[in-house]
C-alpha positions in Angstrom: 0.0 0.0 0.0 1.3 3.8 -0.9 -0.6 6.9 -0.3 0.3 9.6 -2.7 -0.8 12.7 -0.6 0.2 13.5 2.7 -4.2 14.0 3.6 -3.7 10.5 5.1 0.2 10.4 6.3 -1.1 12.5 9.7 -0.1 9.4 12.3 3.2 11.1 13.3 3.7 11.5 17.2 4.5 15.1 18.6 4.0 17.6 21.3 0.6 19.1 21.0 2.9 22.5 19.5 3.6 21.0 16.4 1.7 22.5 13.7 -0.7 19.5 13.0 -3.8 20.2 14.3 -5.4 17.7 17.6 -8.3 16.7 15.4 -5.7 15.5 12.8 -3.1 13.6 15.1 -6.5 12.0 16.8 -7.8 10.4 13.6 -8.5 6.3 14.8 -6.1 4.0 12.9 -8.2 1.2 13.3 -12.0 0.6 13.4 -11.9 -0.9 17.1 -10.7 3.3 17.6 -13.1 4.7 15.2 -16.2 6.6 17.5 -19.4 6.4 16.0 -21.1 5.0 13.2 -22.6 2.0 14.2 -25.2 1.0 12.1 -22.2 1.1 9.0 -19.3 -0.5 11.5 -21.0 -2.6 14.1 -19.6 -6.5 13.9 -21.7 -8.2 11.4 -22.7 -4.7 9.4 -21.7 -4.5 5.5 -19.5 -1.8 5.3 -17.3 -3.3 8.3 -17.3 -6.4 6.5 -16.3 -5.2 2.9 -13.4 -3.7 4.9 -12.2 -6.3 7.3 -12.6 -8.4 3.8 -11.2 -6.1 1.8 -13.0 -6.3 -0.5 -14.5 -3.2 -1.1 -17.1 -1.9 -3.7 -17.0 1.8 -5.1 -19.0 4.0 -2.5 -20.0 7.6 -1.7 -19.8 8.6 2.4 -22.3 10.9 2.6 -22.7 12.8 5.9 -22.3 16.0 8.3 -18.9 17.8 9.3 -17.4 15.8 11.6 -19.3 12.4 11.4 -15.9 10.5 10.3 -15.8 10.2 6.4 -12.0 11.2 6.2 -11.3 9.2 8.9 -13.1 6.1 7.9 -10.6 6.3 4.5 -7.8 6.5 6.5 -8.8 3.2 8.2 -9.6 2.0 4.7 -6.0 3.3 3.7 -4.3 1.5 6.4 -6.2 -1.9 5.9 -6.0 -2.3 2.5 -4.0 -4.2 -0.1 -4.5 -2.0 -3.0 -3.0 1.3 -3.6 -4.6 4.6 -2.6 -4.9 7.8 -4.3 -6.2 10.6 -2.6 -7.5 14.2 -4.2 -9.7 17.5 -2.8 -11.9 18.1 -5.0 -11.3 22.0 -3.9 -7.9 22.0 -5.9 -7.6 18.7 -8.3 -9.0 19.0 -12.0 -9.1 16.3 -15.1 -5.6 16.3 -15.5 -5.0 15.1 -11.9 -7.7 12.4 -12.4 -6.4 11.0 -15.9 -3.0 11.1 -14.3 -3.9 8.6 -11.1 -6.4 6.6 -13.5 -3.6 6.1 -16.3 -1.2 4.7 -13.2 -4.0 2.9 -11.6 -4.5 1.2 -15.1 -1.1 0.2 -16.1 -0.8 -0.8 -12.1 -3.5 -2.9 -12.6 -2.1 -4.3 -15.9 1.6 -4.7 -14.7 1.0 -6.3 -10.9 -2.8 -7.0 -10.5 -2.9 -4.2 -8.0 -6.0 -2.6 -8.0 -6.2 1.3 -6.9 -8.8 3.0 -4.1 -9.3 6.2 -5.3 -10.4 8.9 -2.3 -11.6 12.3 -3.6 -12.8 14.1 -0.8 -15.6 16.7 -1.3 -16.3 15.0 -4.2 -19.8 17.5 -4.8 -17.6 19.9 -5.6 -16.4 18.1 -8.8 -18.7 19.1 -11.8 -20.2 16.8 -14.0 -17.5 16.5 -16.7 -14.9 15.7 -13.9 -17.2 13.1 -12.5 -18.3 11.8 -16.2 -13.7 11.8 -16.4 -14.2 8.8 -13.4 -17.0 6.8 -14.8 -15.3 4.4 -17.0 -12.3 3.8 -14.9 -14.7 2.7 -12.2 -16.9 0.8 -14.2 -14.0 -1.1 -15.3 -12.9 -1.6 -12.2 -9.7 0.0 -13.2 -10.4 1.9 -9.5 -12.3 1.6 -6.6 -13.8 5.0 -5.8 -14.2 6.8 -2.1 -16.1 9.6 -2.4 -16.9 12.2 0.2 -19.8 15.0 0.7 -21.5 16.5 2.7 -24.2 17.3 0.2 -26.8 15.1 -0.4 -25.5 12.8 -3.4 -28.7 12.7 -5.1 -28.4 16.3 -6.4 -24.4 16.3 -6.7 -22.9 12.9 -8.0 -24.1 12.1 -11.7 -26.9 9.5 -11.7 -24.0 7.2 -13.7 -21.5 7.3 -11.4 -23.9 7.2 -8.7 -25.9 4.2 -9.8 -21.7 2.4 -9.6 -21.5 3.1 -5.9 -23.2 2.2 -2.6 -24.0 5.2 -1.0 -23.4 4.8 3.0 -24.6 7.7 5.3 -23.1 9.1 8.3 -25.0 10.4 10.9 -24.1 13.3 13.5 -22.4 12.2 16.2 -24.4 12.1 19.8 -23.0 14.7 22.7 -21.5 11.0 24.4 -19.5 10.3 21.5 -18.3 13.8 21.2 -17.5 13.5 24.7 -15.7 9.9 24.9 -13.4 11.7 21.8 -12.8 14.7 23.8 -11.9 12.9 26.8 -9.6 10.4 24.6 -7.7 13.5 23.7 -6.8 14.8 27.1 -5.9 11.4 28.0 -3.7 10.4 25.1 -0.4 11.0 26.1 1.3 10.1 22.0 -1.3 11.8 19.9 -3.2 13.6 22.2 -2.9 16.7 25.3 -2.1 13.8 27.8 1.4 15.0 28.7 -0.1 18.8 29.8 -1.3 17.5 32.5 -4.6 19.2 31.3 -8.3 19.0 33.4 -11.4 20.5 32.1 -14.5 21.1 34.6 -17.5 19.7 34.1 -19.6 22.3 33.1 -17.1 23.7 30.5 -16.8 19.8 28.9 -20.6 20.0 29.0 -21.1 23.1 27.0 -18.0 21.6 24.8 -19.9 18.9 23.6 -23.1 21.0 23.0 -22.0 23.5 21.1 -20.0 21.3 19.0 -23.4 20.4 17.3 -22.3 16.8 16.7 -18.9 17.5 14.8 -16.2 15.9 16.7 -13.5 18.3 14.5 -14.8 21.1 16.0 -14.9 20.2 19.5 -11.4 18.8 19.2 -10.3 22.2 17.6 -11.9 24.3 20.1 -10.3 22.2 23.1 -6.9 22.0 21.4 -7.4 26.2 21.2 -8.7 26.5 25.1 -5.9 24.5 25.8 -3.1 26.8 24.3 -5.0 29.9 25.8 -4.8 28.4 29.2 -1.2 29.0 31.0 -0.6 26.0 33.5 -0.3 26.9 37.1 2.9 26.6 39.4 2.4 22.8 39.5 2.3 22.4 35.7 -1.1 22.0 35.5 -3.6 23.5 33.2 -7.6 23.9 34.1 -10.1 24.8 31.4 -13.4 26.3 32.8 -16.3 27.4 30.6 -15.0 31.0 30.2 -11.9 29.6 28.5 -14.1 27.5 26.4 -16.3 30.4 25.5 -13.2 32.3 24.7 -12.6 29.4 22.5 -15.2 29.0 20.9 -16.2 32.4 20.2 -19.3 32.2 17.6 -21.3 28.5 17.8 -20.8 27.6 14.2 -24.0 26.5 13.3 -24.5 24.1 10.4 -25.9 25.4 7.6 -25.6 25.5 3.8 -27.6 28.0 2.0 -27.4 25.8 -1.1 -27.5 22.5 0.2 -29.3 20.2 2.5 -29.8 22.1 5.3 -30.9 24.7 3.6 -33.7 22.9 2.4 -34.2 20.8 5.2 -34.9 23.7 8.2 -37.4 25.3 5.5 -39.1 22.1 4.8 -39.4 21.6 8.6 -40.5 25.5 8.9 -42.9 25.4 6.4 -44.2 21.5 8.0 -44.7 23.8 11.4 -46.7 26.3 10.0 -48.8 23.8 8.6 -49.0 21.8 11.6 -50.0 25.0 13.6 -47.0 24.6 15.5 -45.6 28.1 16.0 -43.2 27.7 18.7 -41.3 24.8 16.3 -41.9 27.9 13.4 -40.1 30.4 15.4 -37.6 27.7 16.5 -36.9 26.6 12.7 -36.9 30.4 11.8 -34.4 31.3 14.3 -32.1 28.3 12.8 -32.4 29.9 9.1 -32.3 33.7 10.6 -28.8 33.2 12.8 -27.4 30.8 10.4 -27.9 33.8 7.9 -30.2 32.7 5.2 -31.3 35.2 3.4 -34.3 37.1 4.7 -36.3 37.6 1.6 -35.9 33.9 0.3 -37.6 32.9 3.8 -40.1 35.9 3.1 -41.2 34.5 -0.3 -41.8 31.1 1.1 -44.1 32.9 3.7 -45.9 34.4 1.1 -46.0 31.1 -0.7 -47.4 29.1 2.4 -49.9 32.1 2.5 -51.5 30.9 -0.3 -51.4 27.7 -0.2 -51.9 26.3 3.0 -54.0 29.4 4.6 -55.5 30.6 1.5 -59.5 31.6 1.7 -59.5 30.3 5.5 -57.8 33.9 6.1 -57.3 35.8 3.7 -55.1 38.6 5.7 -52.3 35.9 5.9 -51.4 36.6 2.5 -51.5 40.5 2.9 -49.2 39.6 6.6 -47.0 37.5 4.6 -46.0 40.4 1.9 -46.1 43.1 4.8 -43.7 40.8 6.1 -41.4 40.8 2.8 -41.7 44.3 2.4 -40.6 45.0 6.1 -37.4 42.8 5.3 -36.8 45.1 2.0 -37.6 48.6 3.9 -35.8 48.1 6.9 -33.4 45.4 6.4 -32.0 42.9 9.0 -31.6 42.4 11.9 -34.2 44.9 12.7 -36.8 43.2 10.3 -36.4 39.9 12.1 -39.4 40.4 14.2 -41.5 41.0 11.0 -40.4 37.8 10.1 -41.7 36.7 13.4 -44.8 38.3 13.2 -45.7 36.7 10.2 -44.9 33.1 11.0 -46.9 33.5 14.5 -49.8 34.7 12.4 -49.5 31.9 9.8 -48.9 28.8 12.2 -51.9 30.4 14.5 -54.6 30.5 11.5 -56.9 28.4 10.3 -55.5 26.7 7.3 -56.8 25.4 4.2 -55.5 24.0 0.5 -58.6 24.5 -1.5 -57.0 26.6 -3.4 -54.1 24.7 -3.9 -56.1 21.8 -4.4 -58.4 24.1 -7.0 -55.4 25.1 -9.1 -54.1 21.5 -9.2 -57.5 20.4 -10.5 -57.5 23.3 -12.9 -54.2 22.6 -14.7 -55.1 19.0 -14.9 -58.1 19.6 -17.2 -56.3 22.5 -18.9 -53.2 19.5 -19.6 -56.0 16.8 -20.1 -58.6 17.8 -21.7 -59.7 19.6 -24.8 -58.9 23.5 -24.3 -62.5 24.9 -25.9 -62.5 28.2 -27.0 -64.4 31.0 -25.3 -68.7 30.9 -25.3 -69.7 33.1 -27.7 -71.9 35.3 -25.0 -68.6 36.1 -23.3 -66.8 37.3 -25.2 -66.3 41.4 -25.7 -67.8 42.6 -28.8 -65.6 45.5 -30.0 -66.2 46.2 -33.6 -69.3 45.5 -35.7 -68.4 42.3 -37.3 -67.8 40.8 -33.8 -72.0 41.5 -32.7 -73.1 40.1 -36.1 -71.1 37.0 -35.1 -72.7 36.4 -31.7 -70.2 37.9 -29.1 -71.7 38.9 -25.8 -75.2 37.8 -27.3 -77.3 36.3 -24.4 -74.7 37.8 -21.9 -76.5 38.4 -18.3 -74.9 42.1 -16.7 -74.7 40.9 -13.0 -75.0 44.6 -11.8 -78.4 44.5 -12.7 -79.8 41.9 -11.0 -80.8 41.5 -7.5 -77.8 40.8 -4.9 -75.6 41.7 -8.0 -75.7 38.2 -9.1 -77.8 36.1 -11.4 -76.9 32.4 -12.5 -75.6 31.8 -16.4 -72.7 29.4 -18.0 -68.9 30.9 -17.3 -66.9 27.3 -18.1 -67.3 26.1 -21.6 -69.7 22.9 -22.7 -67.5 20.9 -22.1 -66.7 21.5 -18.5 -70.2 22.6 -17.5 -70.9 21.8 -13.9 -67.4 21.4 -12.9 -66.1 22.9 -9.4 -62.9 23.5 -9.2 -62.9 25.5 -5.6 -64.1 23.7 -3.0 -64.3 25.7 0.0 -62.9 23.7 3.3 -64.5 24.7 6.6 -62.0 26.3 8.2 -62.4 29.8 9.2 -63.5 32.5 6.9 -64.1 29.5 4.4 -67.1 28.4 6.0 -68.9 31.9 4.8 -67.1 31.3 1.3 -69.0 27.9 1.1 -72.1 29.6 2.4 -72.5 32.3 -0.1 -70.9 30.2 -3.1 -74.3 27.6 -2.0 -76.6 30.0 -1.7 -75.9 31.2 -5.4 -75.3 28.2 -7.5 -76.7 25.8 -5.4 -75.1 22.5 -3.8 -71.3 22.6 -3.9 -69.9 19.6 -4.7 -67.0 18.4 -7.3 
């Protein structure tokens, strides 16, 4: 085995000065070290299998910051028999990839050794540097390793991605952040154990919380309280939470405002709303909000929601909802963050309804389904001569001049005569819709 980039040659002992980071020096060499991850790497699971085996099928390791995907090829690195090629997909192009695929193939051809090929943050790759891949792994010319923390459905090409088992990482629980954290004070090779360093409980505590899950991050923010921290007479370093506030500075929330989480904390928003949940609203708000979304992409899904999941059961949502957006374009953040607010307590706290939604959808089916007829005759504006000795607005009934301003006559054409589209639901303001609507044309039913 050979590793052709020093990503994975990280193993070398040293004080806790030199200038590879803790989280690095801390990666597990072996998957009795590895934290986490159990329902890939427990005994008897696939992926531990295809790796005590060796025998390993191209894969994708999709999951959060932190969760162990670089790690997990560095075990793969050390417990192989073929020969691994690393990239980052930050700085490597074609020419890197046709390099390592034309020595992985005469490799192969030459020795029968096959090559794992790791590319880490393989999303970043675009589709003609992926489709540069395909056939060497298809061939089995390489074994691919792919990592992302973007959902590989959306950024791996459906070729390449239909070659590969997809495993997914989860975030690591606040006791696995923990055992790691301890493992570094204690580790006296790789780790702070020759500072003599303690940490109180309360400052491990908010450690592990506001690490969010991402074991590099709470290892990077100890190694930091650490070298903050001047020992005391006896040699002897304390951290207390100050010195892991100090630390830590900012909680670095994750968020993407182009990738899953993006998508994710809205979809759970918007789930809220509709659930008439709004303390989860204003929770799922705050998330997007802090994590700096942008203020007018969550306005126009408020206005969206307005529409179609309040709709006719009260109509002011949808007037809220665009106050709402305009606030965030007059005034700006942060100050427009309670119009924001506002509008998501009003929406969750409303009666809801989809007719219209539901309405539009049944609408467009017809309109894609059916024959498009063209307009009666008696509708139709009669602007010039010709047009009144052809028949249009013939037999038309002037509502104004009936009584109640209304008075019963064809609107659809023949061929969709009868057909509701809008059924009112009866929820709030609705229940008068449906009232009225009945009271005019009769029973309302679809």
């Amino acid at each position: 085995m050979s590793l052709e980039m020093p990503l994975f040659n990280l193993q070398q002992k040293g004080n806790p000065s030199d200038a590879i980071p803790l989280a690095a020096k801390m990666r597990p060499q072996s998957l009795s070290d590895f934290v986490g991850q159990e329902h890939l790497l427990g005994k008897g699971k696939v992926l531990r299998r295809c790796i005590e085996t060796n025998c390993l099928p191209s894969m994708i390791l999709w999951g959060p910051p932190g969760s162990g995907k670089t790690s997990l090829a560095c075990i793969i690195a050390q417990n192989t028999e073929s020969h691994f090629s690393s990239l980052t997909a930050v700085s490597a192009g074609v020419a890197d990839l046709r390099r390592i695929t034309s020595e992985a193939k005469q490799r192969l051809k030459l020795s029968g050794q096959r090559t794992i090929l790791f590319i880490d943050e393989i999303h970043r790759f675009n589709k003609a540097q992926q489709d540069a891949v395909l056939p060497f792994v298809e061939n089995g010319t390489v074994i691919l390793i792919g990592a992302t923390t973007e959902n590989p459905s959306f950024e791996v090409v459906s070729p390449l991605l239909s070659r590969c088992r997809v495993f997914q990482l989860n975030l690591l629980t606040n006791k696995q952040v923990r055992f790691i954290v301890e493992r570094a004070l204690k580790n006296s090779e790789q780790g702070l154990g020759t500072l003599e360093v303690t940490i109180d409980e309360e400052a491990l505590d908010n450690l592990v919380n506001m690490s969010n899950g991402d074991a590099r991050i709470a290892l990077n923010v100890l190694e930091m309280a650490v070298s903050i921290t001047l020992p005391d007479s006896n040699g002897n370093r304390r951290i207390k939470l100050p010195d892991v506030e100090d630390a830590l500075q900012h909680r670095a929330l994750p968020y993407d405002k182009s990738g899953d989480q993006h998508y994710d904390i809205m979809s759970a928003l918007h789930k809220s709303l509709r659930g008439s949940d709004p303390d989860a609203a204003l929770y799922w708000l705050g998330r997007m909000i802090e994590s700096g979304e942008e203020p007018l992409y969550i306005a126009r899904r408020l206005v969206r929601f307005a529409s179609e999941d309040v709709g006719m059961a009260d109509p002011q949502a949808l007037l809220l909802a665009i106050a709402a957006q305009q606030a965030v374009h007059f005034v700006g953040m942060p100050e427009a963050n309670l119009a924001l607010v506002e509008a998501v307590v009003f929406l969750a706290s409303a009666h809801k309804s989809n007719s219209l939604y539901q309405a539009y959808s049944r609408v467009k089916q017809d309109i894609e389904h059916s024959r498009n007829e063209p307009v009666p005759l008696w509708l139709r504006n009669p602007k010039t001569s010709l047009m009144r000795q052809m028949g249009y607005g013939q037999g038309y009934k002037y509502a104004h001049d009936h009584p109640g301003h209304f008075i019963k006559q064809q609107y659809l054409p023949h061929s969709l005569k009868g057909k509701h589209y809008y059924i009112p639901s009866d929820q709030g303001y609705e229940v008068e819709v449906d009232a009225r609507l009945k009271a005019w044309w009769g029973k309302h039913l679809l």
